[in-house]
Backbone as ProteinMPNN parsed JSONL, in Angstrom:
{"seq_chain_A": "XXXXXXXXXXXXXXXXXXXXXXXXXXXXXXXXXXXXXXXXXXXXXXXXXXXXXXXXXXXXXXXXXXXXXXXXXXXXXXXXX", "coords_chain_A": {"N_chain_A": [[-22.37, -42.637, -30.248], [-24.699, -43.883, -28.562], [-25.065, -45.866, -30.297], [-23.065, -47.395, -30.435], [-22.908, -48.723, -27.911], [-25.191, -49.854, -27.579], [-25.103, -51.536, -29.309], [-22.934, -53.472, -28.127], [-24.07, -53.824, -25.726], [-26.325, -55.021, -26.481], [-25.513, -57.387, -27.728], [-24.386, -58.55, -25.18], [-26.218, -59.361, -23.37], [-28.926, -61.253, -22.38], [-30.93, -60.751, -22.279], [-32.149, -59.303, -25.527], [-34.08, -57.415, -26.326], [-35.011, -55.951, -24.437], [-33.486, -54.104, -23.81], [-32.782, -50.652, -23.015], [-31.987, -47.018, -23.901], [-31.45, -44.167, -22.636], [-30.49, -41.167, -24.087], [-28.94, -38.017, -22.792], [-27.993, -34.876, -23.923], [-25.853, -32.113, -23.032], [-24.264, -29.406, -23.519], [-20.908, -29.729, -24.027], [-20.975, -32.535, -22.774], [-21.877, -36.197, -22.75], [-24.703, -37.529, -21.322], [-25.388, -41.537, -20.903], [-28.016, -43.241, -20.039], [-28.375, -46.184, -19.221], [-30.37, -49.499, -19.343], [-31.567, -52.328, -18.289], [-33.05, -55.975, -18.222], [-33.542, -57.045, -15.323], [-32.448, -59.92, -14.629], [-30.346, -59.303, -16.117], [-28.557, -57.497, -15.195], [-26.453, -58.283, -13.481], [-24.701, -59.65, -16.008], [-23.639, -57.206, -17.039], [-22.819, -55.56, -15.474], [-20.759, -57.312, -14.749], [-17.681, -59.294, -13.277], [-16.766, -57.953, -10.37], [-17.19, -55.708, -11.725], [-16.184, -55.167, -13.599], [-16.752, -55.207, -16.63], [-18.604, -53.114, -17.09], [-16.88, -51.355, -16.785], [-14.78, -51.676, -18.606], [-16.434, -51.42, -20.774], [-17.163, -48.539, -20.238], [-14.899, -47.774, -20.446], [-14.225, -47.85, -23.458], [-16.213, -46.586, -24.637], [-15.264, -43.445, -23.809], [-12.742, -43.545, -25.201], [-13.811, -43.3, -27.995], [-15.052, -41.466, -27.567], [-13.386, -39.534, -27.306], [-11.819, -39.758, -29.515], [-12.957, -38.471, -31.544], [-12.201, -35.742, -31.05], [-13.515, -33.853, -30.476], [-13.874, -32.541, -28.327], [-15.996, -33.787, -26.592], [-17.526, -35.107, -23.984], [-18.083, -38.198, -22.321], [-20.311, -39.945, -20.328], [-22.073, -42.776, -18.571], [-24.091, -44.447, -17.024], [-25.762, -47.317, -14.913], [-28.831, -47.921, -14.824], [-31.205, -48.97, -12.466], [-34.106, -51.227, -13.797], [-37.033, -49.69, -12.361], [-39.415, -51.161, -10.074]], "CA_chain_A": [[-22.132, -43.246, -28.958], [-25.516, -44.554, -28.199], [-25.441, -46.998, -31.239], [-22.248, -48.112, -30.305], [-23.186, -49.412, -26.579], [-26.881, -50.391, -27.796], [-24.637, -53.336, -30.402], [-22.227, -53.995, -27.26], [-24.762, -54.135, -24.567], [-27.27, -56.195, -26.941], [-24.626, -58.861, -27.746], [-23.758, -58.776, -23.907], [-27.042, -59.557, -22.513], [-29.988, -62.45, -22.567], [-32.807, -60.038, -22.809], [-31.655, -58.029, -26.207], [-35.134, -56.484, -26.506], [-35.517, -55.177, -23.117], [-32.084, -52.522, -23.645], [-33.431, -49.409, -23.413], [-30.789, -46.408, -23.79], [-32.034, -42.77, -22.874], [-29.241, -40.423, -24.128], [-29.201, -36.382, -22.732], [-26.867, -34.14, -24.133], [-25.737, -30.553, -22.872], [-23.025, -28.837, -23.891], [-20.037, -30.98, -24.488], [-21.368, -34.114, -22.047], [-23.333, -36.808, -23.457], [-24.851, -38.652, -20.586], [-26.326, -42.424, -21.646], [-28.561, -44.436, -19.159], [-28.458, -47.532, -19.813], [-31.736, -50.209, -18.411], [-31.229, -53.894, -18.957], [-33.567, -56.82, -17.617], [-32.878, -57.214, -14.152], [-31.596, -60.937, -15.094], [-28.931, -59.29, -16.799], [-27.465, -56.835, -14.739], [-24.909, -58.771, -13.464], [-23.827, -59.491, -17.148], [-23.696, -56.288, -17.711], [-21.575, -55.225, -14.657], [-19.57, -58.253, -14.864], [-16.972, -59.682, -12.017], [-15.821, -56.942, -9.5], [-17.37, -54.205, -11.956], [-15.329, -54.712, -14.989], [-17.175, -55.616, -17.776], [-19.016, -52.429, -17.206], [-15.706, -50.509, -16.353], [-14.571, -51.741, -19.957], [-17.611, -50.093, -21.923], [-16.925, -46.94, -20.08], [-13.53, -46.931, -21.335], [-14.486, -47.944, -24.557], [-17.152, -45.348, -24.74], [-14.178, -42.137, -23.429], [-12.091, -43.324, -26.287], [-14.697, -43.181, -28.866], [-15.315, -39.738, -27.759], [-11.48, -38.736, -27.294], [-10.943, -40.098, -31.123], [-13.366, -37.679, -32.519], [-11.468, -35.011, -31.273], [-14.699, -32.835, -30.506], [-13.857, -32.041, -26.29], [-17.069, -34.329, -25.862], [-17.688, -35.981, -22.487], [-19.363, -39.301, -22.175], [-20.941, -40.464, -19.298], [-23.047, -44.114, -18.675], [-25.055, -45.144, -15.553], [-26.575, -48.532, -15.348], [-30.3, -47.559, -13.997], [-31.886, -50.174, -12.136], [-35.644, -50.947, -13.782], [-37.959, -49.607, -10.843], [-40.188, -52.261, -9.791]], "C_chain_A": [[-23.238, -44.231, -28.595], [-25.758, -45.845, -29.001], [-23.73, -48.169, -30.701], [-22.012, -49.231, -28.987], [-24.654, -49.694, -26.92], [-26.033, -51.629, -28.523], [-23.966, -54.04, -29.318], [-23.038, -54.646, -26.344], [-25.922, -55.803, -25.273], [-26.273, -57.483, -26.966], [-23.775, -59.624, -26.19], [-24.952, -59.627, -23.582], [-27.515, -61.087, -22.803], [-30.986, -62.568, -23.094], [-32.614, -58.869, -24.126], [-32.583, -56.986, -26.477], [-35.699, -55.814, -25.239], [-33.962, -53.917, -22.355], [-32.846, -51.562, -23.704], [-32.327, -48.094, -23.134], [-31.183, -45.369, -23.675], [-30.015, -41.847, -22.827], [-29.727, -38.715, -24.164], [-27.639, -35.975, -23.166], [-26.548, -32.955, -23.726], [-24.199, -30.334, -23.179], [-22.249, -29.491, -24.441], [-20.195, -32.159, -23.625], [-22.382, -34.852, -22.13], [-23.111, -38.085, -22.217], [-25.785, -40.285, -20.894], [-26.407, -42.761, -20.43], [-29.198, -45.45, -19.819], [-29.349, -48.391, -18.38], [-31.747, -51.382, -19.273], [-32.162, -54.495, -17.847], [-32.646, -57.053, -16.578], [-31.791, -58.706, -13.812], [-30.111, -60.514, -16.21], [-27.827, -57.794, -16.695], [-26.197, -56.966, -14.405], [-24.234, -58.934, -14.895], [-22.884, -58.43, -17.711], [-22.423, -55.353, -16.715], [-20.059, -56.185, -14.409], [-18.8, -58.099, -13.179], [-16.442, -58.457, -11.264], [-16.376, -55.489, -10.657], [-16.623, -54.204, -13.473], [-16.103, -55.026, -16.297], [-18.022, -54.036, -18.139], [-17.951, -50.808, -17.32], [-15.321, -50.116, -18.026], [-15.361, -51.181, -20.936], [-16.829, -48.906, -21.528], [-15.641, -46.796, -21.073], [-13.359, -46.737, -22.99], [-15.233, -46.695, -25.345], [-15.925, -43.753, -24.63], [-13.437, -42.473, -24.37], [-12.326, -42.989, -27.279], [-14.465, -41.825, -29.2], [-14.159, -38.773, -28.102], [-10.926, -38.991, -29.056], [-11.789, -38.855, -31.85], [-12.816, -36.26, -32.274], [-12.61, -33.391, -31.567], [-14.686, -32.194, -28.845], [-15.165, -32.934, -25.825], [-16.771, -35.03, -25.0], [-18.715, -37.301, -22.458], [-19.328, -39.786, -20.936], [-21.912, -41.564, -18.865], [-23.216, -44.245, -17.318], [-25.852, -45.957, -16.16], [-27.94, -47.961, -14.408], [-30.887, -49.23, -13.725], [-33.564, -49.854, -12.698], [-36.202, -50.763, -12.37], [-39.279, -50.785, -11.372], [-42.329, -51.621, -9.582]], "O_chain_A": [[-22.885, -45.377, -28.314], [-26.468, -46.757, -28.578], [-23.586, -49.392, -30.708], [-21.267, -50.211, -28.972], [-25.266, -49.685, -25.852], [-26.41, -52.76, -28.214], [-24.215, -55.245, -29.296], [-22.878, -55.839, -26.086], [-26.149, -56.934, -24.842], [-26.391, -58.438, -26.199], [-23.031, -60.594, -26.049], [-24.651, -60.818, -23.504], [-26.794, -61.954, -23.297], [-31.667, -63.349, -23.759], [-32.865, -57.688, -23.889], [-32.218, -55.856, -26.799], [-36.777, -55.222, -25.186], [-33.638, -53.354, -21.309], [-33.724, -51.606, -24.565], [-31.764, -48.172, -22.041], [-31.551, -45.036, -24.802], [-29.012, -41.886, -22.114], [-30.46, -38.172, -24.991], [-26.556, -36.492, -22.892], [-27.365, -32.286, -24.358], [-23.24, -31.092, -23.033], [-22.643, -30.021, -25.48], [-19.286, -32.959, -23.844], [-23.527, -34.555, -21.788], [-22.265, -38.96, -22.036], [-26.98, -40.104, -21.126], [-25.453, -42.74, -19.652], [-30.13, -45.565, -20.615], [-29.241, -48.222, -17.165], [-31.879, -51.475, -20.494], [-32.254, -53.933, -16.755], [-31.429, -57.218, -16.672], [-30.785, -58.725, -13.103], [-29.262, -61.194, -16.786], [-26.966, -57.274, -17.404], [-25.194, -56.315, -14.697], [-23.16, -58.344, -15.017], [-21.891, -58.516, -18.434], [-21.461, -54.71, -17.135], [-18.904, -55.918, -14.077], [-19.069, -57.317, -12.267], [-15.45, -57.974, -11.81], [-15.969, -54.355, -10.4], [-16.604, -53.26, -14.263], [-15.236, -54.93, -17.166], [-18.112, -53.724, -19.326], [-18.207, -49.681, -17.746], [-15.415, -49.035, -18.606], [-14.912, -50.506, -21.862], [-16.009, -48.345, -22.255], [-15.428, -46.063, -22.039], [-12.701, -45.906, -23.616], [-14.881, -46.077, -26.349], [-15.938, -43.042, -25.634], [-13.127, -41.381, -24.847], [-11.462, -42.358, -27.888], [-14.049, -41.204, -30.178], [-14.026, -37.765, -28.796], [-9.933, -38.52, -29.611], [-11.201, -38.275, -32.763], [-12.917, -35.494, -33.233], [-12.566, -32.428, -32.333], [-15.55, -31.437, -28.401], [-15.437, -32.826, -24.629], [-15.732, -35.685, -25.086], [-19.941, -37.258, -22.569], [-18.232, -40.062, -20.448], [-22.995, -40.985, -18.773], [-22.265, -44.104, -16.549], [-26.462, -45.843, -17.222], [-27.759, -47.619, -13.239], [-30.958, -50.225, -14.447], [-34.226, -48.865, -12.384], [-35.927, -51.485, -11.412], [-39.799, -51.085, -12.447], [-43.2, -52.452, -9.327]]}, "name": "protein", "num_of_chains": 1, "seq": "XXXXXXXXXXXXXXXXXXXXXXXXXXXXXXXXXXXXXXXXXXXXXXXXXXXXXXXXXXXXXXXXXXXXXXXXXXXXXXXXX"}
């Protein structure tokens, strides 16, 4: 999961070396936070939310194909200042 939104997100952005992806796992729900240069949040959320909408879904199919009950979960974290 995490490699698969670390190639998406990098080829999304401006800043590809300032992705940073912390991934926790418990049980069956793998939560990723995802932290992109503040110049490329909007990219990253895209118009009305969708560009970010579209990972997610991308990401819940991933998980739904392996056919393991896993849960994925993504939050964009704002860098703190």
């Amino acid at each position: 999961m995490q490699e698969l939104l670390e190639y998406i997100v990098k080829n999304l952005v401006s800043n590809p070396d300032q992705v940073k992806i912390d991934q926790e796992v418990s049980d069956n729900t793998v939560n990723l936070n995802l932290t992109v240069a503040p110049d490329d949040m909007g990219k990253v959320i895209g118009k009305a939310g969708q560009t970010i909408r579209s990972i997610r879904r991308l990401l819940v199919t991933v998980a739904m194909s392996t056919n393991s009950g896993t849960r994925v979960s993504l939050n964009l974290v704002e860098e703190a200042k």
